[in-house]
C-alpha positions in Angstrom: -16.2 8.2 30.7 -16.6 8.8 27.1 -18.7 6.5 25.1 -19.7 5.2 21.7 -23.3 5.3 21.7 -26.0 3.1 19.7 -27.0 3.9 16.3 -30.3 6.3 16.7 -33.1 4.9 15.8 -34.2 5.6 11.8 -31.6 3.5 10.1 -30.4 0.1 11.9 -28.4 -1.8 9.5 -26.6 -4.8 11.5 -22.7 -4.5 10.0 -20.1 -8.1 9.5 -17.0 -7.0 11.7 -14.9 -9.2 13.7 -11.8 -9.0 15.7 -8.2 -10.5 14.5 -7.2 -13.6 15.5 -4.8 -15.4 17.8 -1.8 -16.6 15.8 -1.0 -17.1 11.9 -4.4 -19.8 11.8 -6.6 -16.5 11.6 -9.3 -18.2 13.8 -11.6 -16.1 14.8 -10.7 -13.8 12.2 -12.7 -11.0 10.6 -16.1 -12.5 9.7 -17.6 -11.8 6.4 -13.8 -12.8 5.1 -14.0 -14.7 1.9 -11.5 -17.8 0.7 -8.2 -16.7 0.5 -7.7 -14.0 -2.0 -11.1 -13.5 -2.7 -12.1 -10.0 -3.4 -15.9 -10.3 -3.7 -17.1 -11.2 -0.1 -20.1 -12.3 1.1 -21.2 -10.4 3.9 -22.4 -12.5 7.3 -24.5 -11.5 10.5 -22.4 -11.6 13.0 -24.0 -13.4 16.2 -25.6 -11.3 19.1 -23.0 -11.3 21.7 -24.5 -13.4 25.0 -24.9 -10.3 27.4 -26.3 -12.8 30.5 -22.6 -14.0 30.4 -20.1 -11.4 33.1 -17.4 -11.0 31.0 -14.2 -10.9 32.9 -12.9 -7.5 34.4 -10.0 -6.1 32.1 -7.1 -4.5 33.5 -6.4 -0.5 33.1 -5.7 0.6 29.7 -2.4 2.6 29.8 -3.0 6.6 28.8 -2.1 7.0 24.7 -3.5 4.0 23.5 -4.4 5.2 20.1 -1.1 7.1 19.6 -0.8 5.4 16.4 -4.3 7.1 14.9 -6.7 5.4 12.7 -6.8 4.0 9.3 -8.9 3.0 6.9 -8.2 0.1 3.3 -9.3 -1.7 0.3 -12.3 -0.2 -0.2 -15.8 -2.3 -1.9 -18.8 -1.1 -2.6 -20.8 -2.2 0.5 -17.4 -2.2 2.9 -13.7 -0.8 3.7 -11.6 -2.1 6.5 -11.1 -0.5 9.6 -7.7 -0.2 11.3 -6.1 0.9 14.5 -3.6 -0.9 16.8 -3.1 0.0 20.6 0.3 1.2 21.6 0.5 3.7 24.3 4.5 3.1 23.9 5.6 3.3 20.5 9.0 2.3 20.9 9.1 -0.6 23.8 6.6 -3.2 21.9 3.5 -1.0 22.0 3.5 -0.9 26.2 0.1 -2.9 26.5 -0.3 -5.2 28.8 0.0 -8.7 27.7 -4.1 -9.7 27.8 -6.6 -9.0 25.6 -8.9 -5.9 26.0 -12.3 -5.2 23.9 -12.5 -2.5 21.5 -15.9 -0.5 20.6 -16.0 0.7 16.9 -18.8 3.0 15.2 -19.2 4.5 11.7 -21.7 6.8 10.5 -22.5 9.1 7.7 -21.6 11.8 8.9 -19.2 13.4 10.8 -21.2 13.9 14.0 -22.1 10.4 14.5 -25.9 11.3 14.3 -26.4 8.6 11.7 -24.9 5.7 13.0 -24.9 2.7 10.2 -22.6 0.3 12.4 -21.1 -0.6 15.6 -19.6 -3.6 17.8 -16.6 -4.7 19.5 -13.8 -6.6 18.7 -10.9 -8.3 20.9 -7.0 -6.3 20.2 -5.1 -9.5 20.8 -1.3 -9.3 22.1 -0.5 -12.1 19.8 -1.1 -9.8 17.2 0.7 -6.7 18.8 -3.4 -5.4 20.0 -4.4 -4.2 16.2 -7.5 -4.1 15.2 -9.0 -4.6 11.9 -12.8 -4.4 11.7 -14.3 -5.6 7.7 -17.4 -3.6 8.0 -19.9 -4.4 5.2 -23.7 -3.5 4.3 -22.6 0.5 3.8 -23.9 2.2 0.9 -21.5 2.5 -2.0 -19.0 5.6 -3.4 -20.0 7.6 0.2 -18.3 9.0 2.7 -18.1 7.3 6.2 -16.7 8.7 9.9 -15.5 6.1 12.1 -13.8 6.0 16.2 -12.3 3.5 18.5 -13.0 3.3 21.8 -10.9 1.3 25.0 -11.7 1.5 28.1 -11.8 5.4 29.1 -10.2 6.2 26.0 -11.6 7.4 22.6 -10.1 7.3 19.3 -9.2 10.2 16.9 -11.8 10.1 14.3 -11.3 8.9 10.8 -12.6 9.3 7.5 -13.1 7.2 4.8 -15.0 6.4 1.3 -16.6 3.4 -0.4 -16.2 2.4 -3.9 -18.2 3.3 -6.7 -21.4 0.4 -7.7 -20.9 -1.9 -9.6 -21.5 -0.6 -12.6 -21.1 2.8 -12.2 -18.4 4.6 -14.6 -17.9 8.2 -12.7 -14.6 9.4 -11.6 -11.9 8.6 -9.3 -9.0 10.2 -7.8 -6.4 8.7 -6.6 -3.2 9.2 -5.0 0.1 6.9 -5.7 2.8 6.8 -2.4 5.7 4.7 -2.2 9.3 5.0 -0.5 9.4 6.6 3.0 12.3 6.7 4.4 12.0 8.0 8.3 15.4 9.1 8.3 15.9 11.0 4.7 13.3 13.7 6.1 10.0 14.1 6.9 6.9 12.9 5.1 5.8 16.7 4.2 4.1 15.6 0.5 1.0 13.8 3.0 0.1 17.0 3.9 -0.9 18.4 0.7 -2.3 14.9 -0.1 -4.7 15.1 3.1 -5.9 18.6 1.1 -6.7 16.3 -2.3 -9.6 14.7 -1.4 -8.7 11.2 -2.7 -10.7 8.8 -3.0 -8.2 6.3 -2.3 -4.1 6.0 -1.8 -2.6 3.8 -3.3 0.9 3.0 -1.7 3.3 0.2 -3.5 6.2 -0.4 -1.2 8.9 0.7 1.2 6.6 1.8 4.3 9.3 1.5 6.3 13.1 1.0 5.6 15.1 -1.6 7.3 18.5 0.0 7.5 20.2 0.7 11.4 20.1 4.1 13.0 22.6 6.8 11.4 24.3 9.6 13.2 23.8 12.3 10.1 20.2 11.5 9.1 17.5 13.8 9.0 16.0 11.7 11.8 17.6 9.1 13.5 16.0 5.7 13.6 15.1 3.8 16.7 16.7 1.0 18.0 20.8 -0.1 17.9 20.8 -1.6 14.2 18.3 -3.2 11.9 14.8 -5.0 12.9 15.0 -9.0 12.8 12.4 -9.9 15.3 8.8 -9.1 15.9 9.4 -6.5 18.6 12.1 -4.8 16.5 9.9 -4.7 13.0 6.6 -3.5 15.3 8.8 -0.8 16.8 10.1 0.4 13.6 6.8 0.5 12.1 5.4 2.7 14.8 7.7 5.1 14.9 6.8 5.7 11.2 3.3 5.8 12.2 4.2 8.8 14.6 4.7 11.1 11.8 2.1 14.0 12.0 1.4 14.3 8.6 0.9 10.3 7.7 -1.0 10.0 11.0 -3.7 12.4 9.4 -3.2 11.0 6.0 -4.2 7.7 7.1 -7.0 8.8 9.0 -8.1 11.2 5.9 -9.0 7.9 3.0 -8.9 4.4 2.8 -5.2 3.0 1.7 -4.7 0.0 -0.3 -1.2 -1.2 0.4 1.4 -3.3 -0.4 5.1 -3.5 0.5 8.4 -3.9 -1.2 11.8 -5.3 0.0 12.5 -2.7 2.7 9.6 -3.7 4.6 12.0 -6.8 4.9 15.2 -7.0 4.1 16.8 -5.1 0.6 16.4 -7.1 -2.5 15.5 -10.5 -1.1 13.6 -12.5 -3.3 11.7 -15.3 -2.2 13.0 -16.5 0.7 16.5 -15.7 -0.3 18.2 -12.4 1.9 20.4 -9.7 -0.4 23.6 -11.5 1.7 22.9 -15.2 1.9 26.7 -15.7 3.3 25.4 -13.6 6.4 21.6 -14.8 6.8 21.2 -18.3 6.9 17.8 -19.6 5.5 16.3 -21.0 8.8 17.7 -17.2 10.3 16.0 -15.3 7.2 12.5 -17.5 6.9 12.3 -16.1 10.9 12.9 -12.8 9.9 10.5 -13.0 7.0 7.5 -14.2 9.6 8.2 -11.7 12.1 8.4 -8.9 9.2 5.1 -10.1 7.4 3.3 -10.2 10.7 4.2 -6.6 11.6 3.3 -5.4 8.1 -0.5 -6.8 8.6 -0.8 -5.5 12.0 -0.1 -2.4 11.0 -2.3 -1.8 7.7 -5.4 -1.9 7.3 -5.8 -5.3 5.1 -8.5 -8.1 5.2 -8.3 -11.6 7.1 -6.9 -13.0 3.6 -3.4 -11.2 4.5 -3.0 -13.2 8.0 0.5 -14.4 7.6 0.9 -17.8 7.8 4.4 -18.0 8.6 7.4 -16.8 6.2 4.0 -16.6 3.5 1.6 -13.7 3.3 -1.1 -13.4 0.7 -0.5 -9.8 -0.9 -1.9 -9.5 -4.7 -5.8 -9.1 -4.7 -8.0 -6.9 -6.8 -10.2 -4.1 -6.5 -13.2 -2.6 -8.8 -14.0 0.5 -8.9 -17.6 0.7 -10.5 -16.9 -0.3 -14.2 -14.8 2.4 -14.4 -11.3 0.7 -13.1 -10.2 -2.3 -12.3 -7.0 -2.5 -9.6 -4.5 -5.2 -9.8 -2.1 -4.9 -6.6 0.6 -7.5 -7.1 3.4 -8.9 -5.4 6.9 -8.8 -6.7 8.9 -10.4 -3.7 7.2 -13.5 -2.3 7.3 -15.3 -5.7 10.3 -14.4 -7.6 13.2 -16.1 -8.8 16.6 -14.7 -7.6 18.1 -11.8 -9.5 20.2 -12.2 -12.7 23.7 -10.9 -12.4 24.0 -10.8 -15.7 22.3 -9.4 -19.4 22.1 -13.9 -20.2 20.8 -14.7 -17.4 18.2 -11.3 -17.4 16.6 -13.2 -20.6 16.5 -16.3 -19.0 13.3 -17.5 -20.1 13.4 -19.5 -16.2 13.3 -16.6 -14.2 9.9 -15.3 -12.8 8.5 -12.2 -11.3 5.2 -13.3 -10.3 5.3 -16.9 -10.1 2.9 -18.8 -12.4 0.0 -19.2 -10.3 0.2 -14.8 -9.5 0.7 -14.5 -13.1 -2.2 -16.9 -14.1 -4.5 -14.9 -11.5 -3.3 -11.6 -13.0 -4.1 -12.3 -16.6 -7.1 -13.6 -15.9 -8.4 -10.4 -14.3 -7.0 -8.7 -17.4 -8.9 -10.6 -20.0 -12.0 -10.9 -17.8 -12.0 -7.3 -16.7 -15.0 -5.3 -17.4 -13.3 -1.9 -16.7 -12.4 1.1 -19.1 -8.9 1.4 -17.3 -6.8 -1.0 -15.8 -4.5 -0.1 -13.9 -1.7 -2.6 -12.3 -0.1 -1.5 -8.9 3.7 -2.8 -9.1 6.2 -2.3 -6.7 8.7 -2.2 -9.5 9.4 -0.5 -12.6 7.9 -2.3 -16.3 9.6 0.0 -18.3 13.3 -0.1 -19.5 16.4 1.8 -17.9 19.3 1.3 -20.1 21.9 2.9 -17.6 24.6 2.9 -20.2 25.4 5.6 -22.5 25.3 4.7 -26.3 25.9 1.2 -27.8 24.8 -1.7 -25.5 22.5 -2.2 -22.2 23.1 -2.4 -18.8 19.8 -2.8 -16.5 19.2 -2.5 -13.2 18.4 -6.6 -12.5 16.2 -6.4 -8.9 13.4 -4.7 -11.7 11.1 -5.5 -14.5 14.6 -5.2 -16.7 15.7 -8.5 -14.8 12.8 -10.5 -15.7 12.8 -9.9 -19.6 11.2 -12.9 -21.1 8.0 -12.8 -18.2 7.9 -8.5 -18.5 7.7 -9.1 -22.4 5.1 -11.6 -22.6 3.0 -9.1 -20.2 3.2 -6.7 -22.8 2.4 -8.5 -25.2 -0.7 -9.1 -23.1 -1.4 -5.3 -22.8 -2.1 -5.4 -26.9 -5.3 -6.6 -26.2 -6.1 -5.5 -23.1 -8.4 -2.0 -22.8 -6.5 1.0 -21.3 -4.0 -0.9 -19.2 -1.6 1.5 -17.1 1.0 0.6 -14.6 1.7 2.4 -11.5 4.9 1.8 -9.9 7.4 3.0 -7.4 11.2 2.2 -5.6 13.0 4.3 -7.9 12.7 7.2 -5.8 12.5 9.4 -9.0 9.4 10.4 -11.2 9.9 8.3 -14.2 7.0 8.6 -16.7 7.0 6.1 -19.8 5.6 4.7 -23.0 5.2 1.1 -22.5 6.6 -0.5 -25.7 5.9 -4.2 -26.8 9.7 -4.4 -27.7 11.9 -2.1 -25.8 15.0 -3.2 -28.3 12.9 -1.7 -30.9 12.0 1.7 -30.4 9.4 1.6 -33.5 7.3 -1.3 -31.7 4.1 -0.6 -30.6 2.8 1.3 -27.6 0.7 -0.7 -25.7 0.4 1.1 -22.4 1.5 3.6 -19.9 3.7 3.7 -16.5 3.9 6.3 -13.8 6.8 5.6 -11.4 6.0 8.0 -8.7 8.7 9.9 -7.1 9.3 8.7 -2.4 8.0 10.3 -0.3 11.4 11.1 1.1 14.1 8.7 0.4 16.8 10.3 -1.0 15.7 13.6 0.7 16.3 17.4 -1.1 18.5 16.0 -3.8 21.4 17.6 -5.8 19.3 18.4 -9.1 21.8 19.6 -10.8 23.8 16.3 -10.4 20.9 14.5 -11.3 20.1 15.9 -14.7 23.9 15.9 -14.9 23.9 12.1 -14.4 20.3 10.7 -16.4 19.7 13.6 -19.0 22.8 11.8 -21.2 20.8 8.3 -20.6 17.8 9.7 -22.4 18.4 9.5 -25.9 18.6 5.7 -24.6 15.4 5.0 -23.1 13.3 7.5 -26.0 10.1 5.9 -24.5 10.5 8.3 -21.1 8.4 10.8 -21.1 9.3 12.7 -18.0 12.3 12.0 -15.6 12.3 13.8 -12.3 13.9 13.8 -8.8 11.8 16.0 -6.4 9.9 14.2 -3.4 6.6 13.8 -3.5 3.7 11.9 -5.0 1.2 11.1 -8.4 -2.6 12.7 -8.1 -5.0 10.8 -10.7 -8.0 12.2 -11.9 -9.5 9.5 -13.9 -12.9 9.4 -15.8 -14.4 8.1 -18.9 -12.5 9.9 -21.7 -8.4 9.6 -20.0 -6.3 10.0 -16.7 -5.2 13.4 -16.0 -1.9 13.0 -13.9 -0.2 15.7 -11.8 3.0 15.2 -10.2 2.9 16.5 -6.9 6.2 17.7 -5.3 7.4 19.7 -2.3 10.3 22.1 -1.7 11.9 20.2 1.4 11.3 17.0 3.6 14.3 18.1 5.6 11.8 20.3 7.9 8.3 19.4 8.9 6.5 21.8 6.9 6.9 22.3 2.9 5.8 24.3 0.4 3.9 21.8 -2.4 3.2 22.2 -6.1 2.7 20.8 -9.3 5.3 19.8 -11.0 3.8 18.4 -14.4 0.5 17.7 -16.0 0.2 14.4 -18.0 -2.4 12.2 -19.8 -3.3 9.5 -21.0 -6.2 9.0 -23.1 -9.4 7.0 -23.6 -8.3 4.4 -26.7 -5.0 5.2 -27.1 -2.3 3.7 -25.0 0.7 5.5 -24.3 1.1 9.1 -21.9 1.9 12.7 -23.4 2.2 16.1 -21.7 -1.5 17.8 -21.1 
């Protein structure tokens, strides 16, 4: 029977971990959690279990309960989330039996599991599909950490992950932006050159999975007879994403920090408000939102303070990395007004993004930040697309572009905030821009830089002669655009003290499981001087 041993003896450091709750109360929830949205925890001892107790006998654990890996997330200096959800049937509901079972975790320093720095169990719950997350804190910061399951007979794969830098440290960081994976528009070949990276951390700003029903001519076909509504229909989908070989090891490679989009859900909702109203009733669609918000957090590897409660999930948070960078994940779904359908109602001066208490929360942690860089994860693109050729506008209104008056007074923000750079995603295309303070005014100043990293593989191999047929003409429109591009693929940031050195990763196919990778284009930005240029 394979086991997890007890650390050895020479450094015996008592972890905080905890098990996930029953239910969308979080009771019982990972200890150590702070109030809601809190980002600076304080860590607590977890109790001695009561070993005089017999615990009662657990039923057999079916064979391939970790079929869906490891995974490792938001990463602190003293802690990082572990992650791993038991599912010996990926595609029936997981295939676990409907009781709870005890899970043995461990990490160490090293690789072998000779210096064990924590350890302890934690109850996989079926109310919560039997996922696991473990907040493990007193670790020692901007190191590398080896951490395993175990259940039963069975042992987990082993996973890697990293701290974050001290609090005031100012070194370098490297990190990898991912958005946009679409099972059926090909494989996700770019994770395998990302597993080669190194990176300290991914960061991954929507569309994990895509909502839309199985199709007879995709690359692979996905599960199921038409599109997830219920909680056994989202946690299906979601796993058989999570059996791709190449984000399986990506996962288990660095710690993610993750946030999700509309296709997580439903496209384009907003709020609590579907894309098709007329076919999704509210009571129908508030449903759907709960059972889609509770399979996104049993499936990532996310703190106690992302417990759905309901149709509601807390999302946004922030994460320091030394003094170096500050990371801003926000939500651009939960809180926003419905789209404009219309250039009016676009500059409506009504219409939010963020909702004002997000909005509050995120200026704050600009103007209090203590960070050379800050960078701001958005699901959505800040920076304009005029889609029509010569005189006029015409924007696409589910983005940045629909909420004018709230985008423009963020920019405005950016003029006195240090370094500030957005990364964003859901265009499937590698859109690279000057952020301007007036986008009608192409003189106005540059306060700040966007990468829009290309999917993963939505949209698969596409036509690129039809696409620079189609954008190149937008260009002389949208001057601040600094690169436009429409391979698959990802962004790789070197950041340090003096700029961000960008590479845009891309691959030759995600129509076959293996791909040649490269690098498409070198970009920075630098220390002091806002705005992105070719290196």
């Amino acid at each position: 029977m394979p086991t997890i041993p007890g650390p050895g003896t020479g450094r015996r450091r008592f972890l905080t971990a905890a098990a996930t709750a029953l239910g969308s109360t979080a009771l019982g929830q990972l200890a150590g959690a702070g109030p809601a949205g809190a980002v600076e925890e304080t860590a607590r001892t977890a109790p001695a279990p009561d070993r005089t107790a017999a615990a009662p006998a657990e039923p057999p654990v079916p064979d391939g309960a970790f079929s869906l890996g490891v995974a490792s997330g938001d990463p602190l200096p003293d802690g990082v989330v572990l992650w791993t959800r038991l599912a010996p049937d990926l595609l029936n509901g997981g295939g676990m039996p409907d009781t709870a079972f005890t899970v043995h975790w461990q990490i160490a320093e090293d690789a072998r599991f000779r210096r064990v720095v924590g350890w302890g169990t934690v109850l996989a719950e079926p109310a919560l599909g039997h996922s696991v997350h473990v907040d493990v804190r007193g670790l020692r910061p901007h190191r590398d950490h080896w951490y395993r399951f175990r259940v039963g007979r069975q042992l987990s794969p082993v996973g890697r992950t990293r701290t974050a830098p001290p609090a005031h440290a100012e070194g370098r960081l490297r990190l990898a932006l991912a958005s946009c994976q679409n099972w059926q528009h090909g494989w996700f070949t770019p994770y395998a050159d990302m597993a080669d990276q190194d990176v300290d951390a991914v960061l991954f700003v929507g569309d994990y999975i895509y909502e839309s029903a199985p199709s007879a001519t995709a690359v692979r076909r996905h599960e199921g007879a038409g599109e997830p509504y219920s909680l056994v229909q989202y946690r299906n989908r979601y796993a058989q994403y999570r059996s791709d070989p190449d984000l399986l090891r990506m996962h288990a490679e660095a710690p993610w920090i993750v946030t999700f989009d509309d296709h997580e859900v439903d496209n384009d909702f907003a709020g609590e408000i579907p894309q098709d109203p007329d076919r999704q009733p509210r009571d129908a669609f508030v449903a759907r939102l709960t059972a889609a918000y509770q399979a996104f957090y049993e499936h990532m590897p996310v703190r106690a303070t992302a417990v759905p409660s309901g149709p509601h999930i807390r999302a946004h948070r922030r994460l320091d990395f030394g003094r170096l960078a500050r990371l801003q994940v926000l939500d651009t779904r939960q809180y926003r007004s419905d789209q404009a359908t219309s250039q009016e109602g676009a500059r409506s001066p009504l219409l939010t993004m963020l909702g004002a208490e997000q909005k509050r929360w995120m200026l704050e942690g600009l103007r209090r930040s203590p960070a050379r860089w800050n960078l701001i994860g958005s699901q959505i693109m800040m920076a304009e697309t005029d889609l029509l050729v010569g005189e006029g506008k015409q924007w696409f209104y589910d983005a940045w572009d629909g909420y004018q008056v709230e985008r423009d007074e963020l920019l405005g923000e950016f003029a006195a905030v240090r370094n500030p750079v957005v990364l964003s995603g859901d265009r499937h295309l590698t859109m690279v821009s000057d952020l301007r303070r007036d986008f009608g005014d192409p003189s106005s100043q540059v306060v700040g830089a966007e990468f829009v990293g290309t999917s993963i593989s939505a949209n698969g191999d596409q036509d690129q002669e039809a696409f620079r047929a189609e954008w190149d003409p937008r260009r002389p429109d949208n001057p601040h655009w600094k690169l436009l591009d429409a391979h698959r693929g990802y962004h790789l940031f070197d950041i340090h003290r003096n700029g961000i050195d960008a590479q845009v990763r891309t691959v030759d196919t995600v129509r076959q499981p293996r791909a040649t990778a490269g690098t498409l284009a070198r970009l920075r930005v630098e220390n002091g001087r806002p705005g992105v240029e070719p290196a």
